[in-house]
C-alpha positions as CSV (number, residue, x, y, z in Angstrom):
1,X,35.9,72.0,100.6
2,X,36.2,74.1,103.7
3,X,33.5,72.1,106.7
4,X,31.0,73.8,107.9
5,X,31.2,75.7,111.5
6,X,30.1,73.8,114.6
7,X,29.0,75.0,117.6
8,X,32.0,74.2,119.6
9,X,34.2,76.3,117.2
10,X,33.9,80.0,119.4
11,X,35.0,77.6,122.3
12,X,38.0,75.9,120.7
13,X,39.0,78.1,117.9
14,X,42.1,80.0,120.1
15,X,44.0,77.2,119.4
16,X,42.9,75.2,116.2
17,X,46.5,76.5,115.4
18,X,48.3,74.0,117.1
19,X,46.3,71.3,115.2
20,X,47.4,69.8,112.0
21,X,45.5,70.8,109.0
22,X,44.2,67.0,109.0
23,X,42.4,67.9,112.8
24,X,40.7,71.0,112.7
25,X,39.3,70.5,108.7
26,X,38.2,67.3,109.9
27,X,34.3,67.2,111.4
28,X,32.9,66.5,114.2
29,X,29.7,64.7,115.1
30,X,26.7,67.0,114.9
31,X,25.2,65.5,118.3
32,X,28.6,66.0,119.8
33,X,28.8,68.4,122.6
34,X,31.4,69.0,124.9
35,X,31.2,68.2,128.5
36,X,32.0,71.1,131.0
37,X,35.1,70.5,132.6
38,X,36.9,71.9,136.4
39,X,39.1,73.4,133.8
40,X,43.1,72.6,134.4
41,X,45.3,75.3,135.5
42,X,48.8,74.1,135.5
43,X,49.5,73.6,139.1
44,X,48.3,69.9,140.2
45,X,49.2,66.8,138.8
46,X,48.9,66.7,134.7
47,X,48.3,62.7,134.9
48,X,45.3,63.4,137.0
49,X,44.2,65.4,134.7
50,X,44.6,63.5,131.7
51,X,42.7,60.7,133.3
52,X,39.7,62.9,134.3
53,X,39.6,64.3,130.6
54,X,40.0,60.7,128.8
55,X,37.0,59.4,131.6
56,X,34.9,62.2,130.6
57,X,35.4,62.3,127.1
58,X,34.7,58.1,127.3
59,X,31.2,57.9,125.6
60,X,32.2,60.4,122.7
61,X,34.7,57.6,121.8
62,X,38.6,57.5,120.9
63,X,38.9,59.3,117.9
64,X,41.9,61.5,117.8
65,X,39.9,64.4,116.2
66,X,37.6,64.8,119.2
67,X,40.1,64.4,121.5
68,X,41.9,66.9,120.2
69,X,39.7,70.0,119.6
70,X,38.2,69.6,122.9
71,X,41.0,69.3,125.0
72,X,41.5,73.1,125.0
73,X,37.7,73.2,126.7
74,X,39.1,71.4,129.7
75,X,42.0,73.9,130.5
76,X,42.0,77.7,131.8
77,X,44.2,80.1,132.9
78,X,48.4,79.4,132.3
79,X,47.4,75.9,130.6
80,X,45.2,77.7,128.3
81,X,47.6,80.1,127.5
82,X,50.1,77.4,126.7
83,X,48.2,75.5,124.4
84,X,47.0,78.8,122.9
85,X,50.7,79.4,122.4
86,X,51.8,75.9,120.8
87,X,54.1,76.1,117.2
88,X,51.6,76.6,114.4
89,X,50.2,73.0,113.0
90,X,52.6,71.2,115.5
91,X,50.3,68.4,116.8
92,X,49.0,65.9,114.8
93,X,47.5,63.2,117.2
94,X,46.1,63.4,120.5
95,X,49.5,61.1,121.7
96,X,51.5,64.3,120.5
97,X,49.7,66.8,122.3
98,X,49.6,65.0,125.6
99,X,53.2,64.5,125.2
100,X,53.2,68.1,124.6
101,X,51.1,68.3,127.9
102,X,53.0,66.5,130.3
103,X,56.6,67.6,129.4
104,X,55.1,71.0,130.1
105,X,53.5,70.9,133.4
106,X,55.8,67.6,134.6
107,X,56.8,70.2,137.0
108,X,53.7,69.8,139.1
109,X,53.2,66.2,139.1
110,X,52.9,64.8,142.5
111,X,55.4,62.2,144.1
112,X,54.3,59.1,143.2
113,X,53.4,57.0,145.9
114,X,54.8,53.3,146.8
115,X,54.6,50.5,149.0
116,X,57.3,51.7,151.5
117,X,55.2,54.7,151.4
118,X,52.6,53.2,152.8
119,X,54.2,51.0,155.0
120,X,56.1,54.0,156.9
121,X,53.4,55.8,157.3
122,X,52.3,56.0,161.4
123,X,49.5,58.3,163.3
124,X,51.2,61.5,164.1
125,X,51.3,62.7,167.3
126,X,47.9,65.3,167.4
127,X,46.5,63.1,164.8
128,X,42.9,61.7,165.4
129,X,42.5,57.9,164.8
130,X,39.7,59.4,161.6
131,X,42.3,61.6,160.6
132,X,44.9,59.3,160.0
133,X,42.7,56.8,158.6
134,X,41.3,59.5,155.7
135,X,45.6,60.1,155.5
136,X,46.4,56.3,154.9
137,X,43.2,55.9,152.5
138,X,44.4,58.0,150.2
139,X,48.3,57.2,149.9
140,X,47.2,53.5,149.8
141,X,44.9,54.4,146.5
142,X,47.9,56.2,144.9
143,X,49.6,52.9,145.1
144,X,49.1,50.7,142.0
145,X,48.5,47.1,142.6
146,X,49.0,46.8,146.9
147,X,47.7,44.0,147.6
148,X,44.8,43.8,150.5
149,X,46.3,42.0,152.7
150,X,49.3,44.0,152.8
151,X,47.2,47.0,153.7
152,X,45.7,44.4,157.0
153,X,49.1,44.7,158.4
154,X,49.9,48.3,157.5
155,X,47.0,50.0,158.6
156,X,47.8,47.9,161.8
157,X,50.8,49.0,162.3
158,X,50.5,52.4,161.4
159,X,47.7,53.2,164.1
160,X,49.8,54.9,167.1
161,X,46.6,55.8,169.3
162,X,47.2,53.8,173.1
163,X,43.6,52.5,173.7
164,X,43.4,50.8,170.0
165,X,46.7,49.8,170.5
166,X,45.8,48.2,173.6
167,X,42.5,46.8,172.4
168,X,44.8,45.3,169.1
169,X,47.1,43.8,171.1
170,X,44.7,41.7,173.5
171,X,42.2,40.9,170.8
172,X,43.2,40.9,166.9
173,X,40.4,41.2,164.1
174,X,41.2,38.6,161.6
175,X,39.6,40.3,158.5
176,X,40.1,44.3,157.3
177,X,36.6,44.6,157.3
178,X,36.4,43.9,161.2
179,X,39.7,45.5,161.7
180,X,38.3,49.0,160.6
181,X,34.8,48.6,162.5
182,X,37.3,48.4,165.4
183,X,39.1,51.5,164.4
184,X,35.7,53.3,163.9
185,X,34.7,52.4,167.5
186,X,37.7,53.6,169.2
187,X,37.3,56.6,166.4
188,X,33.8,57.7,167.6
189,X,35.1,57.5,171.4
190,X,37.7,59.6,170.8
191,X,35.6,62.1,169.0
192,X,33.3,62.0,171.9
193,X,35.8,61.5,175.0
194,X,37.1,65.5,172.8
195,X,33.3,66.6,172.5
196,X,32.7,66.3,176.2
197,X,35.9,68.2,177.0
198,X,37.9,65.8,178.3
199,X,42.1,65.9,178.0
200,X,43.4,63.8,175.2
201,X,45.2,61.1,175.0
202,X,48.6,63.5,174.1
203,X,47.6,65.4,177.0
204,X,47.2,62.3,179.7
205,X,50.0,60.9,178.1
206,X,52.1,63.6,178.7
207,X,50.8,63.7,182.4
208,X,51.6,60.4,182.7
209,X,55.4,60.8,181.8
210,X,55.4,63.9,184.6
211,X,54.2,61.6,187.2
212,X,56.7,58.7,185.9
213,X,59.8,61.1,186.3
214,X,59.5,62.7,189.4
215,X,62.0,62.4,192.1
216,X,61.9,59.6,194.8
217,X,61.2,61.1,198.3
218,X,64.1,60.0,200.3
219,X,62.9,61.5,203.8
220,X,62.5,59.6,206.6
221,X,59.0,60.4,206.4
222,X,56.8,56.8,206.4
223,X,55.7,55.9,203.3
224,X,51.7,56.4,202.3
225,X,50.0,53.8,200.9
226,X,47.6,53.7,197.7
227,X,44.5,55.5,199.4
228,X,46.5,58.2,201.1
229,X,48.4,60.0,197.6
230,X,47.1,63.7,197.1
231,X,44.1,63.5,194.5
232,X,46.3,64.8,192.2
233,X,48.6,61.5,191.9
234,X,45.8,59.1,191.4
235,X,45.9,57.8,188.5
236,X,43.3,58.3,185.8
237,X,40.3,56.5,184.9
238,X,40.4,54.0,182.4
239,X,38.1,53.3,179.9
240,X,37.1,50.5,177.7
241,X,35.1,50.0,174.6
242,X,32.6,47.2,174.8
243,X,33.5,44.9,172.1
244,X,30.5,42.3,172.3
């Protein structure tokens, strides 16, 4: 007996002909509706996306006949096309097709992240202490299983920015949790020390190294002291975050 239509079938039909006879004659729950999906084009990681589908598809349960004829609801464009173009009755559980699925678009799978990923990473150059944080949040959640106090020491050691550096050095949080309100601080007063115009700290730095390296005077001039340098060769102001 040939089953009845369902509403999904003008969605999914394109490419009941990759499914074994066995999936598409099989029915599907009349209250079933599928989700609407950021459709997968082939060009970011397939495991992302195969989480994101198996999440979404969570509270229609694991049967392999769901999973299946809706699967081609979450793709568009070149993915689309490829499953639209699969060998005639080739797949016969959802384990097949996202076998199928990854061998496919492996190509675009990301570099998996590790540990020594994490513990390399450092604050670039014309890198903002928020910028580099949002950098090493990310890498440190592509890592399976890093333990949080490993991250303590790595997030320590990856921050490059002189001030926090400085503050680190003469007063160390104990906890992460006290260790990032510290970053956040020195965070906001960079933001605001960039708002207000004022060089950053590449730019003093850089100063700084000019002033180191220039050449001795060797004439028999006297030497000045402290109070009478040109204006120019004074060194800058320091400032300092109230930690109380």
């Amino acid at each position: 007996m040939q089953r009845q239509r369902h509403p999904t079938d003008i969605i999914v039909t394109p490419t009941y002909n990759a499914l074994s006879d066995e999936l598409i004659d099989a029915e599907l729950p009349t209250n079933f509706v599928i989700p609407i999906f950021n459709g997968y084009n082939g060009t970011t990681d397939p495991y992302d996306h195969l989480l994101y589908y198996s999440l979404a598809m969570t509270v229609h349960g694991r049967s392999d006949v769901i999973l299946c004829q809706a699967f081609a609801a979450s793709l568009k464009g070149a993915a689309l096309v490829w499953m639209s173009n699969l060998r005639p009755r080739s797949i016969h559980s959802y384990e097949e097709l996202t076998r199928a699925f990854l061998t496919r678009f492996q190509a675009s799978m990301k570099q998996q992240q590790t540990m020594q990923s994490v513990m390399n990473m450092r604050q670039e150059a014309r890198e903002t202490i928020r910028e580099f944080y949002a950098r090493f949040t990310k890498v440190t959640l592509e890592v399976k299983n890093l333990p949080k106090g490993v991250v303590y020491g790595m997030l320590w050691n990856g921050v490059m920015h002189h001030d926090l550096v400085q503050s680190l050095a003469l007063d160390l949080p104990k906890t992460m949790p006290k260790l990032l309100r510290r970053c956040n601080q020195y965070a906001n007063m960079e933001e605001v020390l960039t708002a207000r115009g004022i060089a950053d700290r590449d730019d003093q730095s850089e100063k700084e190294k000019k002033r180191t390296l220039r050449p001795r005077d060797d004439s028999s001039e006297p030497k000045k002291n402290r109070t009478d340098r040109p204006l120019d060769t004074v060194e800058p102001e320091q400032y300092e975050l109230d930690r109380s």
